[in-house]
C-alpha positions in Angstrom: 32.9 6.0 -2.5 34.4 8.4 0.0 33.7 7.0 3.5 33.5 10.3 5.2 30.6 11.1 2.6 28.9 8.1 3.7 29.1 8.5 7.2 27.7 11.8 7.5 24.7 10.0 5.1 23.9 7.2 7.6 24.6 10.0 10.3 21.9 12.0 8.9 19.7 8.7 7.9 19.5 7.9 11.2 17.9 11.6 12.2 15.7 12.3 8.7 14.6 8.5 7.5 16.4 9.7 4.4 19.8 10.0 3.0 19.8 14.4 4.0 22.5 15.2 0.6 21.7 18.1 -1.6 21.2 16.9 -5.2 22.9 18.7 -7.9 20.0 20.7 -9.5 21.9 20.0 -13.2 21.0 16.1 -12.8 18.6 14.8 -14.8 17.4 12.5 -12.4 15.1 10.4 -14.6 18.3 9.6 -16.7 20.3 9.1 -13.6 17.9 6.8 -12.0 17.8 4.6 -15.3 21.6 4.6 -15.4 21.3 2.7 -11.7 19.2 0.6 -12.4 21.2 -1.0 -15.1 24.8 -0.7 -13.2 22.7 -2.4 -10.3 20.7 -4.7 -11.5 17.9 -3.2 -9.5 14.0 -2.1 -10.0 11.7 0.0 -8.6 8.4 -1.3 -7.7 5.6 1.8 -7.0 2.2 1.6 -5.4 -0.2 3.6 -7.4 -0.1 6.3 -4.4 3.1 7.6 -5.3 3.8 11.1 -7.1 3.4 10.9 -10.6 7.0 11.4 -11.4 7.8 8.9 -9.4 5.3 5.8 -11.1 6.9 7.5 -14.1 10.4 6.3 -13.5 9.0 2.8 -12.0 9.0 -0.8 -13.3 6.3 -2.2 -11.8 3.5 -0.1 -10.6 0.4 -2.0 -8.7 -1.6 -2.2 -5.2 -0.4 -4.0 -2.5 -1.1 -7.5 -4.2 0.6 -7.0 -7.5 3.6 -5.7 -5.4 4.0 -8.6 -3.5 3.8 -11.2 -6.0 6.2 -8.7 -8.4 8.5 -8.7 -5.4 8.8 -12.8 -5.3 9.2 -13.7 -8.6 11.8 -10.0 -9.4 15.1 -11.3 -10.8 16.9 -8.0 -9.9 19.6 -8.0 -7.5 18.5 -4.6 -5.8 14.7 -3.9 -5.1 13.8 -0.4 -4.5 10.2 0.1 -3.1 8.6 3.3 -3.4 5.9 2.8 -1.3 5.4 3.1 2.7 7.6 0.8 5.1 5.3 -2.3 5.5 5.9 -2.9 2.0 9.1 -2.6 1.7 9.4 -5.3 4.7 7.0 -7.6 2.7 9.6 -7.7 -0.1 12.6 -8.1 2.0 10.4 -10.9 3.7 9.8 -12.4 0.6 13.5 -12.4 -1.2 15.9 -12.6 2.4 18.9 -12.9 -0.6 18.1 -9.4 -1.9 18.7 -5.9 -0.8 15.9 -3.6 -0.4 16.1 -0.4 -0.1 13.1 2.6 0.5 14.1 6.3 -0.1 12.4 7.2 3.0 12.4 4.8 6.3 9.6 7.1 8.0 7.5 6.8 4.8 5.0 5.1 7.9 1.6 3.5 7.9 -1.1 5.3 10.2 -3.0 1.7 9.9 -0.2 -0.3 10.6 0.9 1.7 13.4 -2.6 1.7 14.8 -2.3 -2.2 15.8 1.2 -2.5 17.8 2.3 -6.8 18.0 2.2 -6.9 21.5 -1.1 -5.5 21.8 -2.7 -7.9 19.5 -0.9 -10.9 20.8 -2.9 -10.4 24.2 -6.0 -9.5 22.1 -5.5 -12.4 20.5 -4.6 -15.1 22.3 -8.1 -13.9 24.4 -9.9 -15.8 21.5 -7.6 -19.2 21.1 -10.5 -20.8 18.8 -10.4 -17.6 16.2 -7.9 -17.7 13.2 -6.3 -14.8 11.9 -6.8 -12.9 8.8 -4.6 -10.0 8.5 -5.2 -7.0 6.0 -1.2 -6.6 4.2 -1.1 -3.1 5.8 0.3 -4.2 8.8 4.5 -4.8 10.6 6.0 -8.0 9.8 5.4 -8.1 13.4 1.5 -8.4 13.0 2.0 -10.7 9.9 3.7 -13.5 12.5 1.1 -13.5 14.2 -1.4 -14.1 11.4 -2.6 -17.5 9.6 -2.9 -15.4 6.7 -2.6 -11.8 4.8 -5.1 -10.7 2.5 -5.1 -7.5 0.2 -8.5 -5.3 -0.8 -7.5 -7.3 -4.0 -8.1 -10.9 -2.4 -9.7 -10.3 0.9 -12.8 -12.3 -0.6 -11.1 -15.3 -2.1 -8.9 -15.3 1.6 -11.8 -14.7 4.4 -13.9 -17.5 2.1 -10.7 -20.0 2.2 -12.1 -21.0 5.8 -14.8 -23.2 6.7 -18.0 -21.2 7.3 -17.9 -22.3 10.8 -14.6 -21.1 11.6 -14.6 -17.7 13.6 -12.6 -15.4 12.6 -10.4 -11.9 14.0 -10.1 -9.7 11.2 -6.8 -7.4 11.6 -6.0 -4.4 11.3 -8.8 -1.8 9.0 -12.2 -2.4 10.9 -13.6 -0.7 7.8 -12.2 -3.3 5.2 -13.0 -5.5 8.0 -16.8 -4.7 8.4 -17.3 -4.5 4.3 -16.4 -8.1 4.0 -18.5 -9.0 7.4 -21.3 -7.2 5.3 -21.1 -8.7 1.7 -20.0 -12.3 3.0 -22.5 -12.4 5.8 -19.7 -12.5 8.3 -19.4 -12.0 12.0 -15.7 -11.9 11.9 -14.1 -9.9 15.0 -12.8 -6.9 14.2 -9.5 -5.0 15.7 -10.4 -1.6 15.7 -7.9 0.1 13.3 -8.2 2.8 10.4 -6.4 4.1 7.7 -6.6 8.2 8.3 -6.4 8.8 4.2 -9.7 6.8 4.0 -11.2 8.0 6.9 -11.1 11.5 6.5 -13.4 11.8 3.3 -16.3 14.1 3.9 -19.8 12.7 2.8 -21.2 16.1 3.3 -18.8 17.8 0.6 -18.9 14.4 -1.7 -22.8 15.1 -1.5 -22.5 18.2 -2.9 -20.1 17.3 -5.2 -22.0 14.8 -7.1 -24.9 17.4 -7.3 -22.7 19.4 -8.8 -21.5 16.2 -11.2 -24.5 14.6 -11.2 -23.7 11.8 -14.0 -20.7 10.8 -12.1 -20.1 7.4 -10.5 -18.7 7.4 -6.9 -16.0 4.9 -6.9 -14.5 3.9 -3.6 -11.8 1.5 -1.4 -13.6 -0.7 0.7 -11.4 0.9 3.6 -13.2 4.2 3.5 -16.0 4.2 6.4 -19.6 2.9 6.0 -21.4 6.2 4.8 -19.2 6.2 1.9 -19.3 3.0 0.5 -23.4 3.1 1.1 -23.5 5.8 -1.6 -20.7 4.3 -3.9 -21.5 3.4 -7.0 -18.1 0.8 -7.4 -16.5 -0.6 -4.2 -13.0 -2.0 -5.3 -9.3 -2.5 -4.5 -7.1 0.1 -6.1 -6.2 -2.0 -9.0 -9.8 -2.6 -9.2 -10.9 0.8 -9.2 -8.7 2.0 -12.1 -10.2 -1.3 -14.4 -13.6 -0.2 -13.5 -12.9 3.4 -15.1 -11.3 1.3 -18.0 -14.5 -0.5 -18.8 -17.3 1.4 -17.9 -19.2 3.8 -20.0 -19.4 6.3 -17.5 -17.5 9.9 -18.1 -16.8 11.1 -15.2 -16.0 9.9 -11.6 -15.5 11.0 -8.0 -12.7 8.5 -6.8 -12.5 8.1 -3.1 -8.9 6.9 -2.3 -5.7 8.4 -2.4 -5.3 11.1 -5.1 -2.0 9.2 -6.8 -3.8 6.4 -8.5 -5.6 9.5 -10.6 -2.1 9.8 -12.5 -2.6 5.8 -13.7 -6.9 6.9 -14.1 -6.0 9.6 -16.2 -3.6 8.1 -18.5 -5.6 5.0 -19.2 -8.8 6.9 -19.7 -7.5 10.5 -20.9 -11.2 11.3 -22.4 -12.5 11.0 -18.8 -12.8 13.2 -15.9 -11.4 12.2 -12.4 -12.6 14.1 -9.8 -10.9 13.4 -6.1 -13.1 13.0 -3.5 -12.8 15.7 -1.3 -12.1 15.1 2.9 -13.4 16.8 5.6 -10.8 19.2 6.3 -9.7 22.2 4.3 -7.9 20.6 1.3 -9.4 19.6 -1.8 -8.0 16.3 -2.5 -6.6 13.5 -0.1 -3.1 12.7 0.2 -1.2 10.4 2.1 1.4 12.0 4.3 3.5 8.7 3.9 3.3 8.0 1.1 4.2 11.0 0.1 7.4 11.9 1.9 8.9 9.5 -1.0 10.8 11.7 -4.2 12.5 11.5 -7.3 15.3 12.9 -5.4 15.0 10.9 -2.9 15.2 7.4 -4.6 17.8 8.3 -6.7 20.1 9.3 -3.4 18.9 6.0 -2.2 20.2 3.9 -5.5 23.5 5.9 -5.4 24.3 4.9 -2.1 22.2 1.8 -1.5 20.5 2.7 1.6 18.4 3.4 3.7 18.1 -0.7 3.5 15.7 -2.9 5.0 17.0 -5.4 7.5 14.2 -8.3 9.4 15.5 -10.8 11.8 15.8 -14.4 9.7 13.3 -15.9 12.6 10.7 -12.7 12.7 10.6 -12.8 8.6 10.1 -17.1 8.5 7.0 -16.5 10.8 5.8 -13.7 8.9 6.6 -15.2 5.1 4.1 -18.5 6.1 0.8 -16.1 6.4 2.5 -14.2 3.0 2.5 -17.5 1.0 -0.6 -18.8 2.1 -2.3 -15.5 0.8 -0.3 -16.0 -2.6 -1.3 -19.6 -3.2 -5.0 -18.4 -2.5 -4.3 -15.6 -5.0 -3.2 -18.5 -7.9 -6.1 -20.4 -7.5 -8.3 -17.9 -7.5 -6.6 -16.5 -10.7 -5.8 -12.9 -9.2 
């Protein structure tokens, strides 16, 4: 590869998050991307918020628990994650032998960035008795200082691993946080983060819209705020939501999450109507701004030229891979 080409990549890595090279419009970039893969070895791994192309051209696509455990047991040399950083970190923390790569490095986290390590070491070291349950969404950082990371998948089988006795701070979604306090009769301690994708839904507008729909069900993540879920007709994880439009009678729904996982919705269940749950601002469906910043274009210029990679210091990812498989061998057990 020409060096000078690759330095004015990193060069403009290092300003954009993203290898900044125009793509020549006459590539067929679903071809090209399946021609790296096997000259690499590599696979992509996709969370379900991803374009549609872009779960298209994936693997493996699945919610933050499916990824993880997909991540530890991948044979592939080269793991591409087209997700949001956090993940990415989780499978570099989980294979320390492998390159990882992400098309975009400021593909971000609103709720991880919303509880910073050093802050929640003081807040937690104020409460010395209280073990640590850490929602996934969170910096390798975070997941050092946890006893152990949950998923909406597991959050259940994880907070319910403890004695009954045994108080607990609950990191970093105080919505997912305050759901499980509610339907496990908890009084965990909650650091007071959010997710702004789940936040933002309106239930003035969702209101009206299942007037206007009024044999659909409400389906929602457990991370959307307290008004929401009260009126939701399915409270699940994302995997969770798509298998309950899978098996259900029901026609139509109003799916409160991000709008990508209406791609995998709408291909299992082509008969049925998926309706996005609008938010309160003046667009009609909910995006995540993250999640989105990945492309087709993107993670093929990332394959090509194997970078942006991730990289974790071999102490930081040790402290942070003991919380990871703790929540994996709850996982097994529990048959997730």
């Amino acid at each position: 590869m020409n060096t000078e080409v690759l330095d004015i990549a990193r060069r403009d890595l290092n300003l954009n998050g993203y290898l900044d090279i125009e793509v020549d419009p006459a590539i067929d970039l679903f071809a090209g991307i399946e021609r790296l893969k096997k000259e690499k070895n590599a696979i992509i791994l996709a969370h379900y918020y991803q374009e549609p192309d872009i779960q298209d051209v994936a693997d493996y696509i699945g919610d933050s628990l499916g990824l993880a455990q997909k991540a530890e047991k991948t044979d592939a040399s080269i793991i591409v994650f087209a997700g949001v950083h956090f993940m990415a970190e989780t499978a570099k923390i989980l294979n320390p032998s492998k390159k990882v790569l992400i098309p975009d490095l400021k593909a971000g986290c609103s709720l991880s960035d919303s509880c910073p390590p050093l802050l929640f070491k003081a807040f937690k070291e104020k409460y010395p008795d209280h073990a640590v349950v850490t929602y996934i969404n969170c910096s390798a950082g975070i997941k050092a200082l946890s006893d152990v990371i949950c998923t909406s998948s597991n959050a259940k089988y994880v907070v319910e691993s403890f004695p009954k006795d045994q108080p607990i701070i609950f990191a970093p979604d105080r919505n997912l946080g305050a759901y499980l306090n509610k339907v496990l009769g908890k009084n965990m301690l909650l650091w007071n983060g959010s997710c702004v994708v789940h936040e933002i839904f309106s239930l003035e507008k969702i209101t009206k819209l299942k007037v206007r729909h009024p044999q659909a069900k409400l389906i929602a993540h457990p991370e959307c705020e307290e008004p929401i879920l009260r009126i939701a007709d399915f409270i699940g994880s994302t995997t969770g939501l798509l298998k309950f439009t899978q098996t259900d009678p029901s026609k139509e729904y109003i799916v409160a999450t991000e709008t990508g996982i209406l791609h995998q919705m709408m291909k299992a269940s082509p008969q049925k109507t998926f309706i996005p749950a609008p938010p309160d601002n003046s667009c009609a469906c909910n995006d995540c701004p993250f999640m989105k910043r990945n492309t087709l274009e993107k993670i093929y210029l990332c394959m090509a030229y194997e970078e942006p990679e991730i990289l974790i210091d071999e102490e930081l990812r040790l402290a942070a891979k003991k919380p990871i498989d703790r929540m994996l061998e709850i996982s097994a057990r529990a048959g997730l």
